[in-house]
N, C-alpha and C positions, 0 to 999 in steps of 0.2 A: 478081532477088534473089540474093544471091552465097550459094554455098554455104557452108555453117557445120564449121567446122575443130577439131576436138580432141584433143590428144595427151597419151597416156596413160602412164605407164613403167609397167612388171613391177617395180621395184624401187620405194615409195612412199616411201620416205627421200632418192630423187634423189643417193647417193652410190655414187661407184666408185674402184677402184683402178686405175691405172697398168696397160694392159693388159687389162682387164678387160673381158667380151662387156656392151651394151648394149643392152637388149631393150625394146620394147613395142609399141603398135601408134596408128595412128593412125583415128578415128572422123569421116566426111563423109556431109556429107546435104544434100540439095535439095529444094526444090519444086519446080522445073521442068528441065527438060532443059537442062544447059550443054554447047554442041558444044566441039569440040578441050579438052578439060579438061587439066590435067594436076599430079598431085601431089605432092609432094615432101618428102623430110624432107633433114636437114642437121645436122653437126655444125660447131656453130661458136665459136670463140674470140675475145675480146675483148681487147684489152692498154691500156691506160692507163697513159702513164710521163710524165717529166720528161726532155724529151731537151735537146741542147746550143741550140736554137733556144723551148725552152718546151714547153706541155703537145703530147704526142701521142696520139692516139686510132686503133687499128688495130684491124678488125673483119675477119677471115678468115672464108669455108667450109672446117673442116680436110677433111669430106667429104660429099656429096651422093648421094643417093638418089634414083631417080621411084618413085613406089610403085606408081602405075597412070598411063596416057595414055588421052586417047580422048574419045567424049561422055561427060557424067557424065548418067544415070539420076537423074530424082527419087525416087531410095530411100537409106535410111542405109546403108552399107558401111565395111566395119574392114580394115585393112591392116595387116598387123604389120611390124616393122622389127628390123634387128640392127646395130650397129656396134660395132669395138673399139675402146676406149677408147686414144688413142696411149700411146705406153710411154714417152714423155720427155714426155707433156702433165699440167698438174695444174692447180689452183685455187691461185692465189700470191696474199698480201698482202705486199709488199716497200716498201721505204725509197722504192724512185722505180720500183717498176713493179705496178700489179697486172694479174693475169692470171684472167679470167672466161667460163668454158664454158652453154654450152645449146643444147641442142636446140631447131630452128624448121622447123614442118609447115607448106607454104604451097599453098595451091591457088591454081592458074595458068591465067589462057587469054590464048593468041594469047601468052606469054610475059611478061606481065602481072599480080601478083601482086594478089587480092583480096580473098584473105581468109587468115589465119594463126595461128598458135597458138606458143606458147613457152613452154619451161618449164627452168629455169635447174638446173645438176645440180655435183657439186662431183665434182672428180677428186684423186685421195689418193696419195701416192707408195705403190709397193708394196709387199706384204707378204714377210715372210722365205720366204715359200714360191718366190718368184723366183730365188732363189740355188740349188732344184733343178735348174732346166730353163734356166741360164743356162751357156753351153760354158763350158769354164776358159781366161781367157784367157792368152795367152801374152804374156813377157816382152818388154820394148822394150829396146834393145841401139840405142845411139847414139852413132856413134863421131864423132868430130871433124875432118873434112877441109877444109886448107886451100889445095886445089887451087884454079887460077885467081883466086887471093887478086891476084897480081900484074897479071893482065890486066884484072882490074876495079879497080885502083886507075890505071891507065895511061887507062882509058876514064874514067874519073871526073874526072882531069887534064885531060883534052880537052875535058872537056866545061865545067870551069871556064875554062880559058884560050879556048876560042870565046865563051863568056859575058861575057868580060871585052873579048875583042877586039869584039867589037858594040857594047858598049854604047860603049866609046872611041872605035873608028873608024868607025862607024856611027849612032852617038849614036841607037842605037834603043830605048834605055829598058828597057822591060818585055820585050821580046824578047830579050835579053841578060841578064839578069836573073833568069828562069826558069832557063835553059839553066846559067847561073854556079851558081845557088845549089844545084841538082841538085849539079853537080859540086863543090864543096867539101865537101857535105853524105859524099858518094863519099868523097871525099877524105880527108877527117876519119877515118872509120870504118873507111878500109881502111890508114889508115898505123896506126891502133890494130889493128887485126888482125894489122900485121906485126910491131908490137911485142911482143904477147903471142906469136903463133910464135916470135921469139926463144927464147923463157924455155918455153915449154910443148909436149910432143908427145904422139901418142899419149893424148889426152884420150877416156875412154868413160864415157858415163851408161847406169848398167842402171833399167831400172825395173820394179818384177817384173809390173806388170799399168798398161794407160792406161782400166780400170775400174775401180772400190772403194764399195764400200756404205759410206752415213755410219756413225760407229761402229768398224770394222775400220783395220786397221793397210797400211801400204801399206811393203814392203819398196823400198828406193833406193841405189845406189851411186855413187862416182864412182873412175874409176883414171885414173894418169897418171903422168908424168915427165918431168923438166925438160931441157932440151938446154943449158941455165947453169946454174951454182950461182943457187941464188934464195933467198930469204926468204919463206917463205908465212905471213904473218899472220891469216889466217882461209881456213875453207873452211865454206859453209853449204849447207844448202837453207831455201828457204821454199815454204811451203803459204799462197797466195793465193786467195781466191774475193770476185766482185764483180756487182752489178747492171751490166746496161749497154745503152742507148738511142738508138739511133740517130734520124736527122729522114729524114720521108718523103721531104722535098726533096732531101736533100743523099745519101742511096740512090739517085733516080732517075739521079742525075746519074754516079751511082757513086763518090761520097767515102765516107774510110772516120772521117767524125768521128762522136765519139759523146761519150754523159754517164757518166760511172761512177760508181760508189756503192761502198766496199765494206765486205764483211760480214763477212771473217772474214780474218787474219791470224797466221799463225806463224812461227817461225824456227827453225831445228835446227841447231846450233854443233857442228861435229866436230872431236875433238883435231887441234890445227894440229901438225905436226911442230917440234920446237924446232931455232932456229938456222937454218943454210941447207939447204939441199938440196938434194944433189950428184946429178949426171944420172946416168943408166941404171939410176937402182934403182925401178921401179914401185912406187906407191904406189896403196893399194885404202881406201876410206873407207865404212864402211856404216852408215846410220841405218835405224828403223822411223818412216814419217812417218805418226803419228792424225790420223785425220780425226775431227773430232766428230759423237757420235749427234746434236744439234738445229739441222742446217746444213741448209740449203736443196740439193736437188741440182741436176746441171747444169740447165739450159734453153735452148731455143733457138727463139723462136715469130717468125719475121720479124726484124725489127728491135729487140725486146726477149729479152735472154740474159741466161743465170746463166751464169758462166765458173769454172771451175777452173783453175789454174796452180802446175805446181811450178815453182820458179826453183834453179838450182845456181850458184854462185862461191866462185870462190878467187882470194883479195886476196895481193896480192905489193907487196914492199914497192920503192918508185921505179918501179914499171909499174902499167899499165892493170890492172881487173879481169878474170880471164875470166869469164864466166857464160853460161850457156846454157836455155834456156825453154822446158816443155813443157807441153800444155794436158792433163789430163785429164779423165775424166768420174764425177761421181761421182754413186751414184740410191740 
């Protein structure tokens, strides 16, 4: 007869914060002697999304406990247990991902699971008391270098004209083909990087913190100055955050495709300077970018994320955009 499995929490409401100790114990009992027993608790998370291939279902141990090993004794016995709740994990209802916690107490023989217990707990972002005992972090300082811009546009060349020569004098199809479309893709992107070096030097983004509580204000700059007279018609930032999904399959393999969803979108228009502007005079642009109090914060469980993203450009008028992308974290 398999032993009887029950697990109990110290908190009877089954909710926690972000962080927060996880306590109870777990309650077994037999009738008769089970040799090599062995018991266990676990914390575990569940994700259920809409990825690029359709529905996915991921079921993780975030952590794993033995409580006891050994024979099990036909008498009831209590084992208590502690875990902390992760500090980026919570209970999510989102557009294309939910995300579902619980505890599961499993007695085991010969590795074998026979009998088990569950009980489903809800994890809460945390409370302003986290903003004590959180270090202060320091500012991000992102300067702009356009070193080796030239040798990867030359390797990027190479790699289109061997792509080209295969498929022509080799008529090897899809092996020239690869090797081309790399390199044009090169190509493409780095005669637009030589562009904007023309026109832009000395590009630096400050960002006063890559942490911020929903609700607070996130200080951002950008400085720079032209090496030509230019025309800057816009300079912005955006504040982007998005659901996003990846397929088990296409993980294994190591692609980075995925589904996104997104939730929340801003934009911050900074006085563009009028007319052109003349090089060697540094130019400093500084916004406050709010985050909103009822946004979802970061997440990261496997294959299903919540992303944050500032994005910075400044549009010049007869050239490329510059812009440059940085992820933050926001709880």
């Amino acid at each position: 007869m398999a032993p009887t499995v029950k697990l109990i929490l110290d908190d009877a409401g089954c909710s926690y914060s972000s962080g927060q100790e996880i306590t109870g114990r777990v309650q077994i009992g037999t009738a008769e002697c089970v040799p090599k027993a062995e018991l266990t608790i676990s914390l575990v998370w569940k994700g259920v999304g809409e990825g690029p291939n359709g529905s996915v279902s991921v079921v993780q141990d975030w952590e794993t406990k033995i409580l006891t090993t050994g024979d099990c004794e036909p008498v009831a016995s209590v084992h208590p247990f502690k875990f902390q709740a992760p500090v980026r994990g919570r209970t999510y209802r989102g557009k294309i991902i939910d995300i579902g916690w619980y505890l599961r107490a499993e007695a085991r023989v010969a590795g074998k699971t026979i009998n088990y217990d569950e009980t489903v707990i809800q994890l809460t972002p945390p409370g302003h008391r986290e903003d004590q005992t959180r270090p202060h972090p320091e500012p991000v300082i992102l300067r702009e270098s356009y070193r080796g811009m030239t040798g990867c546009l030359l390797i990027s060349l190479a790699f289109l004209i061997g792509g080209i020569a295969i498929v022509w004098w080799f008529d090897a199809g899809i092996l020239g083909v690869i090797p081309g479309g790399f390199g044009m893709f090169g190509t493409l992107l780095g005669i637009r990087g030589l562009l904007v070096k023309r026109k832009l030097s000395d590009v630096v983004v400050w960002i006063a913190s890559k942490e911020v509580r929903a609700g607070n204000e996130l200080p951002v700059s950008l400085k720079f100055q032209t090496r030509k007279p230019v025309e800057i018609q816009r300079i912005s930032v955006l504040l982007r955050c998005w659901e996003q999904v990846g397929s088990t399959e296409l993980r294994s393999r190591g692609t980075g495709r995925f589904k996104k969803h997104t939730l929340f979108e801003q934009e911050w228009v900074l006085p563009a300077p009028q007319g052109q502007v003349q090089p060697g005079f540094p130019l400093t642009f500084a916004e406050k970018v709010k985050v909103p109090p009822d946004v979802p914060g970061s997440l990261e469980l496997g294959i299903m994320r919540i992303m944050w993203q500032l994005e910075f450009r400044i549009a010049m008028a007869r050239n490329p955009d510059w812009w440059d992308e940085q992820r933050i974290t926001v709880f």
